[in-house]
PyMOL Python script that loads the backbone (N, CA, C, O; Angstrom):
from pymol import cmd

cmd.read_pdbstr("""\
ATOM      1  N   UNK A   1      95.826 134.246 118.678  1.00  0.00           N
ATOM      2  CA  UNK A   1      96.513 133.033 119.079  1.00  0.00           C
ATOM      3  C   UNK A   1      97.704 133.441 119.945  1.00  0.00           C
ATOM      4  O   UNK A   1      98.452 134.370 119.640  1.00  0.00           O
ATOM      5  N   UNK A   2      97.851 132.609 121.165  1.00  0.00           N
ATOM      6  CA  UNK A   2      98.607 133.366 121.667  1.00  0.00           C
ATOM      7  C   UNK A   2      99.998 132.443 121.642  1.00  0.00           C
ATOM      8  O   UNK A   2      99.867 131.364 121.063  1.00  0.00           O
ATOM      9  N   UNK A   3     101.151 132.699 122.129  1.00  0.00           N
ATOM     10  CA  UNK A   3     102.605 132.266 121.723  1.00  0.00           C
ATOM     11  C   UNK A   3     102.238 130.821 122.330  1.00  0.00           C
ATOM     12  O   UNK A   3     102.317 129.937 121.477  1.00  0.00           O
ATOM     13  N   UNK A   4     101.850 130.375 123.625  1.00  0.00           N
ATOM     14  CA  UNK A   4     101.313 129.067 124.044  1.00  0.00           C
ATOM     15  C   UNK A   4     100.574 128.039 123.112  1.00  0.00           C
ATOM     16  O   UNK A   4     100.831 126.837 123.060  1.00  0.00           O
ATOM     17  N   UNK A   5      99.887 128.514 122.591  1.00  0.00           N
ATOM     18  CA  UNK A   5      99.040 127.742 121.242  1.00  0.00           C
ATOM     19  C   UNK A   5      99.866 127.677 119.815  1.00  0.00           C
ATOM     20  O   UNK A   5      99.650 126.794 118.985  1.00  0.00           O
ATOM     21  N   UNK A   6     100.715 128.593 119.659  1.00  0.00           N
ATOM     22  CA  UNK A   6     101.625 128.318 118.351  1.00  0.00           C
ATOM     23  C   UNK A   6     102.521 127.459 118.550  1.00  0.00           C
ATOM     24  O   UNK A   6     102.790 126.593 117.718  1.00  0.00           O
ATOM     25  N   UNK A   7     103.188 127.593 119.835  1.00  0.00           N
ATOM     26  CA  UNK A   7     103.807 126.404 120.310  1.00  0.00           C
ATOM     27  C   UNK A   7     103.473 124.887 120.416  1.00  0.00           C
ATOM     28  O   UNK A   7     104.140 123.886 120.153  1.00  0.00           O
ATOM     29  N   UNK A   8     102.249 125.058 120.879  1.00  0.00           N
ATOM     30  CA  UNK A   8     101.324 123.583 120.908  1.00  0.00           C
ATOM     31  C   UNK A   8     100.954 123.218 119.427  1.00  0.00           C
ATOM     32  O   UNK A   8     101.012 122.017 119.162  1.00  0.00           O
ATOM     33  N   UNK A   9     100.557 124.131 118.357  1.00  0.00           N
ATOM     34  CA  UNK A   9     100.325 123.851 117.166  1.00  0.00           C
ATOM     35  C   UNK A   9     101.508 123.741 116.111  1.00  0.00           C
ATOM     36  O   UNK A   9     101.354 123.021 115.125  1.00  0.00           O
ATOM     37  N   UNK A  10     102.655 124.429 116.303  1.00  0.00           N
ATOM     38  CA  UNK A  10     103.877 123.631 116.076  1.00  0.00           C
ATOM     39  C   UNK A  10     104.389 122.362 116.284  1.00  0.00           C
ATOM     40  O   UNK A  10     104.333 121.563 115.349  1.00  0.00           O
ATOM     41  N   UNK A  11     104.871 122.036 117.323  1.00  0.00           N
ATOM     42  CA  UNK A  11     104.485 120.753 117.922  1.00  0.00           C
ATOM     43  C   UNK A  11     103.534 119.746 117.618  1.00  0.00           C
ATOM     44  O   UNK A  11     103.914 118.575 117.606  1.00  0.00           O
ATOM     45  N   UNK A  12     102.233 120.057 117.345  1.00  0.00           N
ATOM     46  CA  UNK A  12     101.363 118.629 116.641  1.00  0.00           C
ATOM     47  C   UNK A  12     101.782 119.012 115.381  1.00  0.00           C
ATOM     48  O   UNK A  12     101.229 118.028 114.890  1.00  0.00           O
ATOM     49  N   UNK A  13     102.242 119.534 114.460  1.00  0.00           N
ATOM     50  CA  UNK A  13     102.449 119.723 113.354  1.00  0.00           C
ATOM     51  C   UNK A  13     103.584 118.567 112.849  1.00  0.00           C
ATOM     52  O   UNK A  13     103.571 117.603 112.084  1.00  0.00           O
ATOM     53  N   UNK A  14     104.547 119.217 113.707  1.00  0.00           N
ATOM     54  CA  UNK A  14     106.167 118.423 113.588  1.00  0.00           C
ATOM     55  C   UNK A  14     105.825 116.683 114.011  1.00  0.00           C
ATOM     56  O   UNK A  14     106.338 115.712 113.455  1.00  0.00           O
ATOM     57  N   UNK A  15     104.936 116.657 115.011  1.00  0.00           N
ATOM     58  CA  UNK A  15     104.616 114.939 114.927  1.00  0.00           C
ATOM     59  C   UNK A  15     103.823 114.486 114.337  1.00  0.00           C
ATOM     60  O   UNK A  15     103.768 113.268 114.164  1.00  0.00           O
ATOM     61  N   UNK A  16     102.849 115.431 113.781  1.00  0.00           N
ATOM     62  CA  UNK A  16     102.595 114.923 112.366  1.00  0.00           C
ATOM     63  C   UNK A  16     103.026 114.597 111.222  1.00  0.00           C
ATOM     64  O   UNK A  16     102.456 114.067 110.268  1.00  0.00           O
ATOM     65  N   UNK A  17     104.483 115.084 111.431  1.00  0.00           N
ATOM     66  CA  UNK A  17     104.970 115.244 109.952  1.00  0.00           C
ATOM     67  C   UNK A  17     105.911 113.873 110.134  1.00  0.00           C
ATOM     68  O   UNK A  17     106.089 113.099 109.193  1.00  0.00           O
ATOM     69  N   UNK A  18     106.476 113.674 111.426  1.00  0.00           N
ATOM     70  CA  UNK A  18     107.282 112.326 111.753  1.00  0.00           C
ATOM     71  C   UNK A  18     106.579 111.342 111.983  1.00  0.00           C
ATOM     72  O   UNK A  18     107.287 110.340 111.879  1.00  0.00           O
ATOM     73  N   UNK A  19     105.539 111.083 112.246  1.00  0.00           N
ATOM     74  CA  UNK A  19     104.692 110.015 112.006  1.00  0.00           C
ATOM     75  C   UNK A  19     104.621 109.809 110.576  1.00  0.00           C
ATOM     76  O   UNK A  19     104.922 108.672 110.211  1.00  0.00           O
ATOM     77  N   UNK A  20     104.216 110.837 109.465  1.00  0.00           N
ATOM     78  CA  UNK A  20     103.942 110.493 107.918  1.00  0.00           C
ATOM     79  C   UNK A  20     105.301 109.645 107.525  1.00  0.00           C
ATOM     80  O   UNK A  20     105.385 108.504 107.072  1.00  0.00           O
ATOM     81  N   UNK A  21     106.364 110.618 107.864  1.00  0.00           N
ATOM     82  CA  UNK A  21     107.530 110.120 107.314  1.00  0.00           C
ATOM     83  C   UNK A  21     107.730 108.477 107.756  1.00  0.00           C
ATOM     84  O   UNK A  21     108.029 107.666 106.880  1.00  0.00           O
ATOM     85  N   UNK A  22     107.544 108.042 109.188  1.00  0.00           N
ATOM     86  CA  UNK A  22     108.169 106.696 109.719  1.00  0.00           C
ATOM     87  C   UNK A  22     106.986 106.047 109.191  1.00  0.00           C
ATOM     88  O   UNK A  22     107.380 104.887 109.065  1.00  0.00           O
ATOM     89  N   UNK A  23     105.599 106.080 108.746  1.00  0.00           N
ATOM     90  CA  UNK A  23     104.908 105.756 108.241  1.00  0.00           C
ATOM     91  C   UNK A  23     105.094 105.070 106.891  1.00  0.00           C
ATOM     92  O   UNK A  23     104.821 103.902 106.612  1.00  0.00           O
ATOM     93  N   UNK A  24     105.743 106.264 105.900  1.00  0.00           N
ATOM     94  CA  UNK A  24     106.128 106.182 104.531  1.00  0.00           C
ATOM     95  C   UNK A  24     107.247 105.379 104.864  1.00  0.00           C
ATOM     96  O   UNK A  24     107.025 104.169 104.891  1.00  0.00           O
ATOM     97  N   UNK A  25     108.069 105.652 105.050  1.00  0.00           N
ATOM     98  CA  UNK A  25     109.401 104.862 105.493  1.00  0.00           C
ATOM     99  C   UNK A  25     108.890 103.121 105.597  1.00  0.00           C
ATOM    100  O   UNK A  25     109.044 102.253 104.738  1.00  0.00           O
ATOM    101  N   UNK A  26     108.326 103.015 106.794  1.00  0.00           N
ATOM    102  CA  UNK A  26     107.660 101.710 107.174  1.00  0.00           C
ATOM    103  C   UNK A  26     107.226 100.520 106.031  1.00  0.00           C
ATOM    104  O   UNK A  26     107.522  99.327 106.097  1.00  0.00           O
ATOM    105  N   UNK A  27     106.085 101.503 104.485  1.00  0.00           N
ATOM    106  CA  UNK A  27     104.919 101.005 103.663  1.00  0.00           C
ATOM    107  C   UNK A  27     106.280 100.724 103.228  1.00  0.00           C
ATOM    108  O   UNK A  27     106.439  99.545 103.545  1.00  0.00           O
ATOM    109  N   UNK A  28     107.812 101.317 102.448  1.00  0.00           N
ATOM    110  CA  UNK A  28     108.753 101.118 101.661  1.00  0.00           C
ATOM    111  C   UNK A  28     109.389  99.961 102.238  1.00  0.00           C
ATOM    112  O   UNK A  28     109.906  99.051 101.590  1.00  0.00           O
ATOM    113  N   UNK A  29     109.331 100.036 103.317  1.00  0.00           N
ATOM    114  CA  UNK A  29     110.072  98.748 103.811  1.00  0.00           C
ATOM    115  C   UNK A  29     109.021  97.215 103.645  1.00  0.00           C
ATOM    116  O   UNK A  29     109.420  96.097 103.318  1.00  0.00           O
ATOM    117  N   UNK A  30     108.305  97.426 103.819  1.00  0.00           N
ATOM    118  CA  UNK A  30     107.418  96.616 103.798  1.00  0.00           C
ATOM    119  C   UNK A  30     107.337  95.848 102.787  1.00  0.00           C
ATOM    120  O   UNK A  30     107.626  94.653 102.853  1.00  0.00           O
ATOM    121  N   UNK A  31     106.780  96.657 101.305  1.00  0.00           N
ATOM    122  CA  UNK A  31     106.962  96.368 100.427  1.00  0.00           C
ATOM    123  C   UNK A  31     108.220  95.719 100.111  1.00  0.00           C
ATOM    124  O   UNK A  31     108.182  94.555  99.712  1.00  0.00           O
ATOM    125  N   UNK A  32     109.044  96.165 100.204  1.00  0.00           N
ATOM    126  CA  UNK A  32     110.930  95.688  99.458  1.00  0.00           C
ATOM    127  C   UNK A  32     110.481  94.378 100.158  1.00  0.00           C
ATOM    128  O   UNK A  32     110.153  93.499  99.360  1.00  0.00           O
ATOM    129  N   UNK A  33     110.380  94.003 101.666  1.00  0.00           N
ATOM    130  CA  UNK A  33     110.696  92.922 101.947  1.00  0.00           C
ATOM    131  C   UNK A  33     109.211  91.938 101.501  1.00  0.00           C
ATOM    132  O   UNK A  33     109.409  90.823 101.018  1.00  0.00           O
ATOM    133  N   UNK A  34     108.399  92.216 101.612  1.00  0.00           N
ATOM    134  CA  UNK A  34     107.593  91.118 100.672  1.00  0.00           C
ATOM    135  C   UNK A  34     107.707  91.064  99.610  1.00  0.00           C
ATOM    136  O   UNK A  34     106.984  90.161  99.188  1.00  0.00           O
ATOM    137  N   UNK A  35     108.450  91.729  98.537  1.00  0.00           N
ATOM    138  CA  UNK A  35     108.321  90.903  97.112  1.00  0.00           C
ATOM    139  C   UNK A  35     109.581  91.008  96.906  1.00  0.00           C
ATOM    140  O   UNK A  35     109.898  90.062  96.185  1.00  0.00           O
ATOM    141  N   UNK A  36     110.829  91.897  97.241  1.00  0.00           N
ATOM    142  CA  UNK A  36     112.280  91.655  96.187  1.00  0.00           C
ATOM    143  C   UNK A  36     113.291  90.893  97.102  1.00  0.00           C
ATOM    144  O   UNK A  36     114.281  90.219  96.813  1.00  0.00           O
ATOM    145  N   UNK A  37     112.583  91.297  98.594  1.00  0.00           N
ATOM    146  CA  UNK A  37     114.083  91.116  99.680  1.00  0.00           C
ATOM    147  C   UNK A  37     113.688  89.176  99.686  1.00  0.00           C
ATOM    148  O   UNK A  37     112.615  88.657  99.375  1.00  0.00           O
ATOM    149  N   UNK A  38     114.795  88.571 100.085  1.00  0.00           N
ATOM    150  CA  UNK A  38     115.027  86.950  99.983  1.00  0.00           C
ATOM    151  C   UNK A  38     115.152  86.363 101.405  1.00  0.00           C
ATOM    152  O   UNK A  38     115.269  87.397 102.063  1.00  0.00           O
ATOM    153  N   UNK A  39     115.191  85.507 102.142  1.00  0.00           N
ATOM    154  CA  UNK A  39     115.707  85.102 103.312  1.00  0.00           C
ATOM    155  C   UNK A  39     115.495  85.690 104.221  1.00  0.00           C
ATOM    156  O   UNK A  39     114.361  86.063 104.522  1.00  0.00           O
ATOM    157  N   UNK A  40     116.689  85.960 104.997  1.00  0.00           N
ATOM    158  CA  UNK A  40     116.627  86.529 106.087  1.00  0.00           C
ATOM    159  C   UNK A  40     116.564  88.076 105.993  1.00  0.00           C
ATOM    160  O   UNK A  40     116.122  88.544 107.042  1.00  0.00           O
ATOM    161  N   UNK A  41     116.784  88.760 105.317  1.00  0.00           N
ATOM    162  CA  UNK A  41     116.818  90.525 104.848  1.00  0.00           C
ATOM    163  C   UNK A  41     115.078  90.249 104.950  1.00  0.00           C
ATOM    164  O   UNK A  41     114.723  90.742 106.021  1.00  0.00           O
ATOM    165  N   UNK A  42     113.979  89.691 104.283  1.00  0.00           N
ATOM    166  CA  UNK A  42     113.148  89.528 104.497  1.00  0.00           C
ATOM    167  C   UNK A  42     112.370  89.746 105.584  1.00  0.00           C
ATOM    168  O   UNK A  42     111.423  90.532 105.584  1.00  0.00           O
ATOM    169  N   UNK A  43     112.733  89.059 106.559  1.00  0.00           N
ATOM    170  CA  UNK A  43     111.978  88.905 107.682  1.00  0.00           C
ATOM    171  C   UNK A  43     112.473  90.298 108.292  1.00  0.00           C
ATOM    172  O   UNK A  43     111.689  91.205 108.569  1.00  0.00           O
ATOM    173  N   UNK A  44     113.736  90.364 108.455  1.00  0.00           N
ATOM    174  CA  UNK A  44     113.943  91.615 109.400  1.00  0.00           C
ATOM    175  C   UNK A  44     113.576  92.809 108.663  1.00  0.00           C
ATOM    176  O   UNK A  44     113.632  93.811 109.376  1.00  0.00           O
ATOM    177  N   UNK A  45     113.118  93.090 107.128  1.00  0.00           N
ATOM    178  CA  UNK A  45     112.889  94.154 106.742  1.00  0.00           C
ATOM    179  C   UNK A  45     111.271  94.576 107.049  1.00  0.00           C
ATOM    180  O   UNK A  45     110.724  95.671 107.180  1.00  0.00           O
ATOM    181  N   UNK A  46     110.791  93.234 107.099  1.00  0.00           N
ATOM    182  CA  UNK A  46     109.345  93.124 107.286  1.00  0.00           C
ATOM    183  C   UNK A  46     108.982  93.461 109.044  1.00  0.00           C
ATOM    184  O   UNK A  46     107.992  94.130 109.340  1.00  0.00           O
ATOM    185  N   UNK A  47     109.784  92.982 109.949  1.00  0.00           N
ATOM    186  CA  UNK A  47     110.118  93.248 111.184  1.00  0.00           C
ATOM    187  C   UNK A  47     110.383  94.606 111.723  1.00  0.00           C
ATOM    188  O   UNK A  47     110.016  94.905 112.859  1.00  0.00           O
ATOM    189  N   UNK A  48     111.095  95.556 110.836  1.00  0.00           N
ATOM    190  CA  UNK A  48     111.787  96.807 110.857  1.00  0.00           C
ATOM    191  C   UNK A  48     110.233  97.681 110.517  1.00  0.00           C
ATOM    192  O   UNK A  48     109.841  98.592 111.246  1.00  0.00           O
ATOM    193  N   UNK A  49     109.588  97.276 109.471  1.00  0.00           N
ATOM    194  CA  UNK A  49     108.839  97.654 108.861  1.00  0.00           C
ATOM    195  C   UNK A  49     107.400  97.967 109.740  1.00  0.00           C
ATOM    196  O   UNK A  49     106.704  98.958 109.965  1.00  0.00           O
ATOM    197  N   UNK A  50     107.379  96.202 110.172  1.00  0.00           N
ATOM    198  CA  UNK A  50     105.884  96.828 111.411  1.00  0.00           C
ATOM    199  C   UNK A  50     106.269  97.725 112.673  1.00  0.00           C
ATOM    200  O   UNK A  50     105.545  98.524 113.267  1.00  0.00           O
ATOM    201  N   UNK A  51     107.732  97.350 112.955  1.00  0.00           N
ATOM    202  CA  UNK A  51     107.780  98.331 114.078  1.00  0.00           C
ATOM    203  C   UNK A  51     107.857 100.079 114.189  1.00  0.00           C
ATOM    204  O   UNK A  51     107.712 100.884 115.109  1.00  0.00           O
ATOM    205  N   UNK A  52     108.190 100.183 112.614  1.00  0.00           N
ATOM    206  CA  UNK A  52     108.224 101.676 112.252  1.00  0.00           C
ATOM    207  C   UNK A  52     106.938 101.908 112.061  1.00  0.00           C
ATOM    208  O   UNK A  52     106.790 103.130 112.063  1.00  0.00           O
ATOM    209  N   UNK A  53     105.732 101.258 111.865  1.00  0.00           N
ATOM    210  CA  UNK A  53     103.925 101.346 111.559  1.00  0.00           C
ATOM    211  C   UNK A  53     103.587 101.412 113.029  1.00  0.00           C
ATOM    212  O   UNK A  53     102.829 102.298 113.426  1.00  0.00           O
ATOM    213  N   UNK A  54     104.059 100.609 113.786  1.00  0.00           N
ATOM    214  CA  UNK A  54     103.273 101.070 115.188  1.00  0.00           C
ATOM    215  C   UNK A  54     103.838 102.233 115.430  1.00  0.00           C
ATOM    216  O   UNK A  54     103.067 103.128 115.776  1.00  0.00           O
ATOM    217  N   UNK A  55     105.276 102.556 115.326  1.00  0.00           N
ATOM    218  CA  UNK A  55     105.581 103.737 115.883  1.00  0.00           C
ATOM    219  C   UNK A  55     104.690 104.602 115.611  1.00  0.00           C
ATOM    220  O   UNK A  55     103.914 105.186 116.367  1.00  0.00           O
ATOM    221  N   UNK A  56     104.906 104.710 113.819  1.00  0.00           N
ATOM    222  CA  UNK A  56     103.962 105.967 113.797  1.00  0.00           C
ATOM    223  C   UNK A  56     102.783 106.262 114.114  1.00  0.00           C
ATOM    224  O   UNK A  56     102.566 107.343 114.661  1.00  0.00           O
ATOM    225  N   UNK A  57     101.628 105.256 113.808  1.00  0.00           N
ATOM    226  CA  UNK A  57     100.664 105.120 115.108  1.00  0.00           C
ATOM    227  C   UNK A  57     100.738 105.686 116.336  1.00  0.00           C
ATOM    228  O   UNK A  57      99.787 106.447 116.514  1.00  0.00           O
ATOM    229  N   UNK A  58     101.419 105.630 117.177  1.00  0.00           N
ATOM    230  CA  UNK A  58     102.018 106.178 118.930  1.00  0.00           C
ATOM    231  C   UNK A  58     102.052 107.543 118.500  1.00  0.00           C
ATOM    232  O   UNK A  58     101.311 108.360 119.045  1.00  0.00           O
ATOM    233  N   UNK A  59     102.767 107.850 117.658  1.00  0.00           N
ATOM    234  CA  UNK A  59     103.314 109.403 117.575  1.00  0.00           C
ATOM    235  C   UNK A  59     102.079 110.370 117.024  1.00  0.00           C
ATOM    236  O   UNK A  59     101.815 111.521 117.370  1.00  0.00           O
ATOM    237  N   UNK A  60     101.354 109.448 115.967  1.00  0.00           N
ATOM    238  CA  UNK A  60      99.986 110.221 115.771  1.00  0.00           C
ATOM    239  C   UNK A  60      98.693 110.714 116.716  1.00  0.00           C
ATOM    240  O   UNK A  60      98.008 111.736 116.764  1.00  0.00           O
ATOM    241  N   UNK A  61      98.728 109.364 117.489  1.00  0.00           N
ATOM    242  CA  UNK A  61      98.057 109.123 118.333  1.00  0.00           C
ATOM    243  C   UNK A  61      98.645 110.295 119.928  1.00  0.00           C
ATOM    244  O   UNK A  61      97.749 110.749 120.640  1.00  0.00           O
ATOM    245  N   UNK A  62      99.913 110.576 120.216  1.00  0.00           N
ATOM    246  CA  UNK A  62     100.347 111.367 121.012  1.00  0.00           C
ATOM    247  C   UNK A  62      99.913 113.021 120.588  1.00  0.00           C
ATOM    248  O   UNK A  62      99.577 113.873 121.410  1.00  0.00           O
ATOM    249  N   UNK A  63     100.028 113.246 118.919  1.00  0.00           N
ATOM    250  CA  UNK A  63      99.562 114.669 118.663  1.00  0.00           C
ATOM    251  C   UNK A  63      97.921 114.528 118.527  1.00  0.00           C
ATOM    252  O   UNK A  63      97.242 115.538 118.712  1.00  0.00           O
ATOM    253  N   UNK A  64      97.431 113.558 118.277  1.00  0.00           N
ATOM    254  CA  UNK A  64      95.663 114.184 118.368  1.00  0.00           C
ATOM    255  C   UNK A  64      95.313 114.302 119.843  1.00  0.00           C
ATOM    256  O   UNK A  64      94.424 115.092 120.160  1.00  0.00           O
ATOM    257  N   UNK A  65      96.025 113.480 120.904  1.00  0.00           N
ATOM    258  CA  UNK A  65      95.696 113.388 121.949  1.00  0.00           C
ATOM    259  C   UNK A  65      96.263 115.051 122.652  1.00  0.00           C
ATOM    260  O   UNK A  65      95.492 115.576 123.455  1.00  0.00           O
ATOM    261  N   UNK A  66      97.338 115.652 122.373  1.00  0.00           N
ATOM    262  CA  UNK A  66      97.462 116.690 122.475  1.00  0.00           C
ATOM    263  C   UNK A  66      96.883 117.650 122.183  1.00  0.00           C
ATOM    264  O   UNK A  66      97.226 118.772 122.556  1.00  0.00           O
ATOM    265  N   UNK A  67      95.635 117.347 121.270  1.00  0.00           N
ATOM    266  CA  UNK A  67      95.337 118.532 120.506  1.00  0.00           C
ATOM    267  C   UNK A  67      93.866 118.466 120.802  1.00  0.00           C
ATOM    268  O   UNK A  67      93.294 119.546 120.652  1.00  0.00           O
ATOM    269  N   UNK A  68      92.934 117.220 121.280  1.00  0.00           N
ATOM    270  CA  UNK A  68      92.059 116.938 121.915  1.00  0.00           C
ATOM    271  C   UNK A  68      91.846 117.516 123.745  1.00  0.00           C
ATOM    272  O   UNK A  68      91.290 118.439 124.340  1.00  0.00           O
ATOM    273  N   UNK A  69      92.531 116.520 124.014  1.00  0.00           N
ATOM    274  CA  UNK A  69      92.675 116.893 125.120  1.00  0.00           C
ATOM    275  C   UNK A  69      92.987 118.154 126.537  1.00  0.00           C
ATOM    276  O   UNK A  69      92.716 118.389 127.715  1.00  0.00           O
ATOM    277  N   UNK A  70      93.990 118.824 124.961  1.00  0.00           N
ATOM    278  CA  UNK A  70      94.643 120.172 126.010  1.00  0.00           C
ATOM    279  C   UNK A  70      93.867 120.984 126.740  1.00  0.00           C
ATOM    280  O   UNK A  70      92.778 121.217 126.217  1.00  0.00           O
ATOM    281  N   UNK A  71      94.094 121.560 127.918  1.00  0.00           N
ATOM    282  CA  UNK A  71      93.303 122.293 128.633  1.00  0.00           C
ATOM    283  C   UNK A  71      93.163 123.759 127.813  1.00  0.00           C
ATOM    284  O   UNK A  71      94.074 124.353 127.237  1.00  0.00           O
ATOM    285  N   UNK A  72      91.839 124.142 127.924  1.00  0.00           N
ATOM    286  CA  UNK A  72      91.709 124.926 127.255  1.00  0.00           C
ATOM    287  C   UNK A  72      90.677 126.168 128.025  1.00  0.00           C
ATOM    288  O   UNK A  72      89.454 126.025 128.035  1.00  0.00           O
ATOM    289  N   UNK A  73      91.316 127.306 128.614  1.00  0.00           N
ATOM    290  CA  UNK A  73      91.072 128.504 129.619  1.00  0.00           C
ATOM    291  C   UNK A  73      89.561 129.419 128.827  1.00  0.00           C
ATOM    292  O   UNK A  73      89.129 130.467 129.308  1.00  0.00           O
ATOM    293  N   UNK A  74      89.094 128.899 127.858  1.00  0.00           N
ATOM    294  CA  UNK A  74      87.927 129.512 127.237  1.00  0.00           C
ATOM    295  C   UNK A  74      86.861 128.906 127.460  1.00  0.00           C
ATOM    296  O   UNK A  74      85.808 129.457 127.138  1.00  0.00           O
ATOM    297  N   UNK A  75      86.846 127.612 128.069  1.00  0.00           N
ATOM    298  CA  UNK A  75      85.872 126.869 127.793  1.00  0.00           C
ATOM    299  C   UNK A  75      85.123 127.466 129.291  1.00  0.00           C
ATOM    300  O   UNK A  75      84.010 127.063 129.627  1.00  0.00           O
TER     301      UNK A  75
END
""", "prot")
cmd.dss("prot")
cmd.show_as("cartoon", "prot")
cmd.util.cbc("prot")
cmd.orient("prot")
């Protein structure tokens, strides 16, 4: 493996790991605001919540596409 590919496999690693997290983050928010949060904390937690789920989506979707796609000098 050469230093180019540890680099690239570092890298999908680390946005793998920030996608899980804004992911997890996201399901917690989610939850709080559909059953404990009241009013308006509600909506924006639920609001906060899908936008941290698409994120992580994007960010997952940016490391498989990196890891699919990359040019690769063996082929």
């Amino acid at each position: 493996m050469t230093a180019n590919d540890a680099n690239r496999t570092a890298t999908r690693r680390r946005r793998q790991l920030w996608a899980g997290v804004l992911a997890l983050v996201g399901l917690v928010l989610l939850v709080i605001g559909l059953t404990v949060a009241d009013g308006v904390a509600a909506w924006v937690e639920v609001l906060v919540a899908i936008l941290l789920l698409v994120t992580s989506y994007v960010v997952q979707h940016l490391a498989r596409r990196a890891t699919v796609y990359r040019p690769d000098e063996r082929r």
